[in-house]
N, CA, C and O atoms as a GROMACS GRO file, in nm:
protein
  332
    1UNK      N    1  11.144   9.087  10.039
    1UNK     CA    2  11.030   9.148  10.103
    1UNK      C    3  11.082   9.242  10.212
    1UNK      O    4  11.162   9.184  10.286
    2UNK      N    5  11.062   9.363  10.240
    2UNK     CA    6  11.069   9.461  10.353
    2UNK      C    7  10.972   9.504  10.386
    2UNK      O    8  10.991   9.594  10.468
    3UNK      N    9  10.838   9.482  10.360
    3UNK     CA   10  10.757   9.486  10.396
    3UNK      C   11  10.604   9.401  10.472
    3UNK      O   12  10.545   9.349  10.377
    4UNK      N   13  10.534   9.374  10.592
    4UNK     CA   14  10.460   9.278  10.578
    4UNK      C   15  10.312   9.341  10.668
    4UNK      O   16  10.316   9.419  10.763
    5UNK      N   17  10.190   9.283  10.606
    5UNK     CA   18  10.105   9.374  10.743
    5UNK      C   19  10.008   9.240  10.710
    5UNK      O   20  10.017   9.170  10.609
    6UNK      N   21   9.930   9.225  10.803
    6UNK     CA   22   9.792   9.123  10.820
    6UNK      C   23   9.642   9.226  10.857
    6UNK      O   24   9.618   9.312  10.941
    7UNK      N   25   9.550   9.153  10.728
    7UNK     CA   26   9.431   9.240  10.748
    7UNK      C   27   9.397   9.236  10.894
    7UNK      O   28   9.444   9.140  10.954
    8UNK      N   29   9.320   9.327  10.969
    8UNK     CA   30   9.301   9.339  11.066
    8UNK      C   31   9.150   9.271  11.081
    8UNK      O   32   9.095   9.254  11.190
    9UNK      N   33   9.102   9.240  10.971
    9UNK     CA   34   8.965   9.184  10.994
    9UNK      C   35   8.902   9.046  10.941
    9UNK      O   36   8.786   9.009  10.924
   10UNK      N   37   9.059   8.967  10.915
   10UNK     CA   38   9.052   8.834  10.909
   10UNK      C   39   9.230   8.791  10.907
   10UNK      O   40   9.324   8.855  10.860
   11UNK      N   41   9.229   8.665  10.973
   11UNK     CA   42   9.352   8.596  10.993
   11UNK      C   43   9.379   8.520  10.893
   11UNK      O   44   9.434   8.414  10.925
   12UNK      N   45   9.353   8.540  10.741
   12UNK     CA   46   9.373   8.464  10.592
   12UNK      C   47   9.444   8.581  10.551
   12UNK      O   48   9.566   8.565  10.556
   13UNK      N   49   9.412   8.676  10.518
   13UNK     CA   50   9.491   8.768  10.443
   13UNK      C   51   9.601   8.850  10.507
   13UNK      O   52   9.620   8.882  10.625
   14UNK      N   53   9.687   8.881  10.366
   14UNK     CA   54   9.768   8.971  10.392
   14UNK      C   55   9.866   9.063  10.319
   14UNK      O   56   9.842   9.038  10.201
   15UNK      N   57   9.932   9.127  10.321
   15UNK     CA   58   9.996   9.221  10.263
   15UNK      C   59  10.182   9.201  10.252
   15UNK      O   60  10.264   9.191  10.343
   16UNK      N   61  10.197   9.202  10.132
   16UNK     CA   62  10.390   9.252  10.130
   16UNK      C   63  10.376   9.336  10.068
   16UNK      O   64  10.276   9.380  10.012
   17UNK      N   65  10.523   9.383  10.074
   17UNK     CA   66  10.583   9.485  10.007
   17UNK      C   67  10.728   9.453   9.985
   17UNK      O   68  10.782   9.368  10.056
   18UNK      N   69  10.807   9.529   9.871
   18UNK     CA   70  10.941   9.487   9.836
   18UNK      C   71  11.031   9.567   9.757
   18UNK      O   72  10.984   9.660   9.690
   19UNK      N   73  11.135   9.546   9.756
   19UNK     CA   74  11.234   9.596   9.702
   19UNK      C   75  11.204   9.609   9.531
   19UNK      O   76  11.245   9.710   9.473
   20UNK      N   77  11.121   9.488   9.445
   20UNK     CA   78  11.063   9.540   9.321
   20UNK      C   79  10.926   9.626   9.336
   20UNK      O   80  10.823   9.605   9.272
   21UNK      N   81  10.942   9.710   9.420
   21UNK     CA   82  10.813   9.827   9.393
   21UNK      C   83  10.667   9.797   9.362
   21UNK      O   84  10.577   9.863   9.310
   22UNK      N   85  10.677   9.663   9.420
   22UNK     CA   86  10.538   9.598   9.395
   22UNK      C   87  10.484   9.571   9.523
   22UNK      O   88  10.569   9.569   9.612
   23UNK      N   89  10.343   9.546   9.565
   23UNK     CA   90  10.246   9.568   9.696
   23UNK      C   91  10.174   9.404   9.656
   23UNK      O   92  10.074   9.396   9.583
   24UNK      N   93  10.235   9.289   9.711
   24UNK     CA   94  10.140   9.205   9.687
   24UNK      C   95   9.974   9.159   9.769
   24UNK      O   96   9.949   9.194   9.885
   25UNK      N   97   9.914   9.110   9.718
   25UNK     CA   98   9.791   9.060   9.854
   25UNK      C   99   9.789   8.915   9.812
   25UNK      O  100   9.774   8.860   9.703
   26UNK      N  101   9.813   8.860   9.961
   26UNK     CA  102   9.769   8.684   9.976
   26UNK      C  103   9.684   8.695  10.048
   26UNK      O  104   9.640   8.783  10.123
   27UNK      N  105   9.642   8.514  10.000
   27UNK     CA  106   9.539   8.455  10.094
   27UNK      C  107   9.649   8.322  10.225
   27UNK      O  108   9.727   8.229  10.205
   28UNK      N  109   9.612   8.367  10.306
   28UNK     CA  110   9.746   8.216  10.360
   28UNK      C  111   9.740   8.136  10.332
   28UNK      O  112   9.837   8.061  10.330
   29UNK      N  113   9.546   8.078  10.270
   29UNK     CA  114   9.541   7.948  10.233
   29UNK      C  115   9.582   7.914  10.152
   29UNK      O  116   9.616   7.796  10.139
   30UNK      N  117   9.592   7.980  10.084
   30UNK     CA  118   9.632   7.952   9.918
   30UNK      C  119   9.777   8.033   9.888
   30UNK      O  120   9.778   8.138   9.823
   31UNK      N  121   9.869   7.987   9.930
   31UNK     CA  122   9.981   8.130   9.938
   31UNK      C  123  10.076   8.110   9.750
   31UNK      O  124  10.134   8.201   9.690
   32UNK      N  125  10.060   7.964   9.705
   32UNK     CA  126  10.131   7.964   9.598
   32UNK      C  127  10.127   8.057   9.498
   32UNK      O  128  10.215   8.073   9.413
   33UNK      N  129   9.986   8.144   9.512
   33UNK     CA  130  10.044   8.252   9.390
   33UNK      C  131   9.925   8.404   9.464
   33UNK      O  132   9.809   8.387   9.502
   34UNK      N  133   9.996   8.527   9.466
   34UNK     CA  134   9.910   8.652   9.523
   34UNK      C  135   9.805   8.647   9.439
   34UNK      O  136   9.800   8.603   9.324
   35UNK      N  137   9.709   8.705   9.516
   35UNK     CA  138   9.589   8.762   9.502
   35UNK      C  139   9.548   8.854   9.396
   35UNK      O  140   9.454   8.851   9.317
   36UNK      N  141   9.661   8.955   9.421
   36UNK     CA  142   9.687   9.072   9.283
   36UNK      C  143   9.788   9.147   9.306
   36UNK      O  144   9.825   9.130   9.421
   37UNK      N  145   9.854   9.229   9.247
   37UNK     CA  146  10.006   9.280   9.246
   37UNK      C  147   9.986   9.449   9.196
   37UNK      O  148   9.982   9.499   9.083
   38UNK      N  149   9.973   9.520   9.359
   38UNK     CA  150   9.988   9.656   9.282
   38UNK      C  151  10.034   9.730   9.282
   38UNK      O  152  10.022   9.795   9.386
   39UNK      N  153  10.140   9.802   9.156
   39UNK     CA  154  10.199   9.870   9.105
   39UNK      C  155  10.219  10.016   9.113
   39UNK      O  156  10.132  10.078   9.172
   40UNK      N  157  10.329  10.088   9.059
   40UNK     CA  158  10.325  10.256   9.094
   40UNK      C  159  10.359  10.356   9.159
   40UNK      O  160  10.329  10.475   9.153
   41UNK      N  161  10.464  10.263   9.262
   41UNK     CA  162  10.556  10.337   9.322
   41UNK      C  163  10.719  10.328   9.213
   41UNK      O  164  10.725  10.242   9.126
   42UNK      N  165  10.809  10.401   9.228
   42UNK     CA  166  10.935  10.437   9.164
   42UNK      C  167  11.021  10.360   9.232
   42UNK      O  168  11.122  10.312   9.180
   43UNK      N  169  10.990  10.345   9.342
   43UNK     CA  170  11.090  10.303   9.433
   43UNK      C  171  11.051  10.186   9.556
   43UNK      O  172  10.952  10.203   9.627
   44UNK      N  173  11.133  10.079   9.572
   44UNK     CA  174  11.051   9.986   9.678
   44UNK      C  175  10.981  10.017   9.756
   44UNK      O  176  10.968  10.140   9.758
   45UNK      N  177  10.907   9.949   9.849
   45UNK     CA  178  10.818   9.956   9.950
   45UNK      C  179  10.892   9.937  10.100
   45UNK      O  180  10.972   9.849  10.131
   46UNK      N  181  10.866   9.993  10.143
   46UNK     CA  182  10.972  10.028  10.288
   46UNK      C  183  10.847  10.022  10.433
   46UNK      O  184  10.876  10.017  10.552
   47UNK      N  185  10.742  10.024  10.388
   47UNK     CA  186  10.629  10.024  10.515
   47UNK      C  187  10.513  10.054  10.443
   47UNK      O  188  10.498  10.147  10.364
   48UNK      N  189  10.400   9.933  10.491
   48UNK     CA  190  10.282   9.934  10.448
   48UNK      C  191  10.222   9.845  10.613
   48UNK      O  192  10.278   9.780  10.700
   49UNK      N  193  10.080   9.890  10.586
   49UNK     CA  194   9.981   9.897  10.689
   49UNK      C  195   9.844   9.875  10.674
   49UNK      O  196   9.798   9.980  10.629
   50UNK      N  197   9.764   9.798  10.688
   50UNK     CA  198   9.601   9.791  10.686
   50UNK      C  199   9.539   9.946  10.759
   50UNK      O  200   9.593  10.014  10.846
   51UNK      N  201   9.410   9.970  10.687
   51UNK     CA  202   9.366  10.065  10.760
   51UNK      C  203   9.275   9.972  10.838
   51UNK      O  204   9.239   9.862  10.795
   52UNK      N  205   9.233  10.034  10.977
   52UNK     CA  206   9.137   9.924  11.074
   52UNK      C  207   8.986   9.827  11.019
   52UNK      O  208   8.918   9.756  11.093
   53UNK      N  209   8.968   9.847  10.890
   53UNK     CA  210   8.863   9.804  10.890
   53UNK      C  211   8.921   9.698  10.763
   53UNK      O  212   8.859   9.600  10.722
   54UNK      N  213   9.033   9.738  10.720
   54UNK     CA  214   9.081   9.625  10.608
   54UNK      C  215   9.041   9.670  10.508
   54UNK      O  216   9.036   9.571  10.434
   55UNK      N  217   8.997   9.777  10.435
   55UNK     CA  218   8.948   9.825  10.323
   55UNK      C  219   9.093   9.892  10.256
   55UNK      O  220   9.121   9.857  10.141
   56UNK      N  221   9.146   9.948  10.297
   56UNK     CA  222   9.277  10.039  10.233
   56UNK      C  223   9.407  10.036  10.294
   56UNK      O  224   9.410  10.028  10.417
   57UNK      N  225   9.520  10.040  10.228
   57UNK     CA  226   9.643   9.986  10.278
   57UNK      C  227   9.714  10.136  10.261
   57UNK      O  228   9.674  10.223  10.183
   58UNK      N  229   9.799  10.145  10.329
   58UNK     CA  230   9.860  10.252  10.283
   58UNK      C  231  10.021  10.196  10.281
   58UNK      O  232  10.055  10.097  10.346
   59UNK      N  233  10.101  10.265  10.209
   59UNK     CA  234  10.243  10.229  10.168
   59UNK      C  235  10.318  10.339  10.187
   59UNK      O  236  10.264  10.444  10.153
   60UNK      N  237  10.438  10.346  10.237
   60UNK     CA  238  10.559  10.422  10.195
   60UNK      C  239  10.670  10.387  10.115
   60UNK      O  240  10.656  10.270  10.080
   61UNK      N  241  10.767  10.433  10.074
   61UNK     CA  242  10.883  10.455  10.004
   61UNK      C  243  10.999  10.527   9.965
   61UNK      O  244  10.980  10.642   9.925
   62UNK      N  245  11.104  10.487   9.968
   62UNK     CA  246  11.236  10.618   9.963
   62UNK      C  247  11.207  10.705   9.858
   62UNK      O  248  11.283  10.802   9.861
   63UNK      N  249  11.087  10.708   9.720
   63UNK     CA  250  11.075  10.778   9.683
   63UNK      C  251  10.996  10.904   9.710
   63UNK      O  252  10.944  10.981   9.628
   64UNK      N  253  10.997  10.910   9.881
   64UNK     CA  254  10.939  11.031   9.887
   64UNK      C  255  10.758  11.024   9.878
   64UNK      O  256  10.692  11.129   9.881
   65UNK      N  257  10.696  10.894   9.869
   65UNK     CA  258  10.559  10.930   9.802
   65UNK      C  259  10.550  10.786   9.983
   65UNK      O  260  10.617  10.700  10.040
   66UNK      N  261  10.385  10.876   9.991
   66UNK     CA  262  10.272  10.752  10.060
   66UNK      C  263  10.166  10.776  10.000
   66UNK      O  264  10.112  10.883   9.972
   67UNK      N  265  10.128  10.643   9.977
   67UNK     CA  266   9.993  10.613   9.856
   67UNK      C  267   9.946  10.575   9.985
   67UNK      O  268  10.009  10.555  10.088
   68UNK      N  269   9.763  10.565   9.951
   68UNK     CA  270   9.681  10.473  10.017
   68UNK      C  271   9.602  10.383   9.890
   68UNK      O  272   9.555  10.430   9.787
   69UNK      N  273   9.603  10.247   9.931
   69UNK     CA  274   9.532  10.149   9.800
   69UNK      C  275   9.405  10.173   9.852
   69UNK      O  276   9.393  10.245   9.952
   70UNK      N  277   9.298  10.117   9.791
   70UNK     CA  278   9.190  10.068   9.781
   70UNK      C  279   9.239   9.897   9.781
   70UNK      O  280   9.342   9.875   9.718
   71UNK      N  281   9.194   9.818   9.823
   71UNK     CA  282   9.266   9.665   9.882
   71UNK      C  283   9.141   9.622   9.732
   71UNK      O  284   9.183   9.589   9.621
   72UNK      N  285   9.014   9.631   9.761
   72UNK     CA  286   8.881   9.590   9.644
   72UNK      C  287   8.946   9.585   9.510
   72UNK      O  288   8.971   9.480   9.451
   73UNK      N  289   8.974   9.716   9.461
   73UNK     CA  290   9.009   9.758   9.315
   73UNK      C  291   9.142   9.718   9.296
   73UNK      O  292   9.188   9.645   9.208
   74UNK      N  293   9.193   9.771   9.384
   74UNK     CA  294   9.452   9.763   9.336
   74UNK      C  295   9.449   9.875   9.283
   74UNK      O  296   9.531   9.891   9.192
   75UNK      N  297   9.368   9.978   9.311
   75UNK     CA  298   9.411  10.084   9.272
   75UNK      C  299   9.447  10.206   9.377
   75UNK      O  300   9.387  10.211   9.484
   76UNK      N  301   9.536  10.293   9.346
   76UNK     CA  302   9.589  10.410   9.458
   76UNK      C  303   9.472  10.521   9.460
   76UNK      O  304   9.433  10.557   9.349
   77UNK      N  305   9.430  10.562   9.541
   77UNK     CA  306   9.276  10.664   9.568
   77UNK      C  307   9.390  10.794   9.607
   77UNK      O  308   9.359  10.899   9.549
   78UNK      N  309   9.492  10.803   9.680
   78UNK     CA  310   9.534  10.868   9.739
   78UNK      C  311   9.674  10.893   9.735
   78UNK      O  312   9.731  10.788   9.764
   79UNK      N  313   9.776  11.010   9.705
   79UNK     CA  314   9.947  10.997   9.714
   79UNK      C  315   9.981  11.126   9.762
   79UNK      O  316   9.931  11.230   9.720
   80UNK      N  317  10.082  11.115   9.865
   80UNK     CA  318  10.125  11.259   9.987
   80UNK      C  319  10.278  11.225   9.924
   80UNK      O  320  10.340  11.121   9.903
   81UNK      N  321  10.306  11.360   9.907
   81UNK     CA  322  10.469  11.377   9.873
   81UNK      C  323  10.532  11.448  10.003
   81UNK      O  324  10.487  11.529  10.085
   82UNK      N  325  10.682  11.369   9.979
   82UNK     CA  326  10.726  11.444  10.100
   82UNK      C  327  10.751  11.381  10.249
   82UNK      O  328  10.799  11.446  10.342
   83UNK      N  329  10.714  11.259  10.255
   83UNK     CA  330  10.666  11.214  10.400
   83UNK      C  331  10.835  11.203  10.450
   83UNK      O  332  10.864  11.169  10.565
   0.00000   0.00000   0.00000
């Protein structure tokens, strides 16, 4: 894991990130298996972040890309090249 963030709008959830290029979401209560696992970066996860209301995460990576998730769906709404 090199990555870790806590929703900002409850003390159960939370966010990794890692060296297999995957973005997990837990619950703390339940930590034995994530929430959902999402995919689509090339390259590990190096820094991820809640946006303030806990709706969207955003990620970086040595590949040059920052996505923002949608946390609801696991899907990327958003990707900036270049950062």
């Amino acid at each position: 894991m090199d990555a870790i963030t806590c929703d900002p709008t409850s003390d159960r959830f939370f966010a990794s990130g890692s060296h297999d290029k995957t973005i997990k979401l837990w619950d703390a209560q339940k930590p034995q298996k994530a929430l959902n696992i999402l995919t689509g970066n090339k390259n590990g996860i190096w820094c991820l972040n809640y946006s303030h209301d806990g709706k969207r995460l955003v990620s970086a990576s040595s590949d040059g890309l920052c996505k923002i998730w949608d946390v609801k769906s696991g899907k990327c709404t958003t990707e900036f090249t270049g950062h």
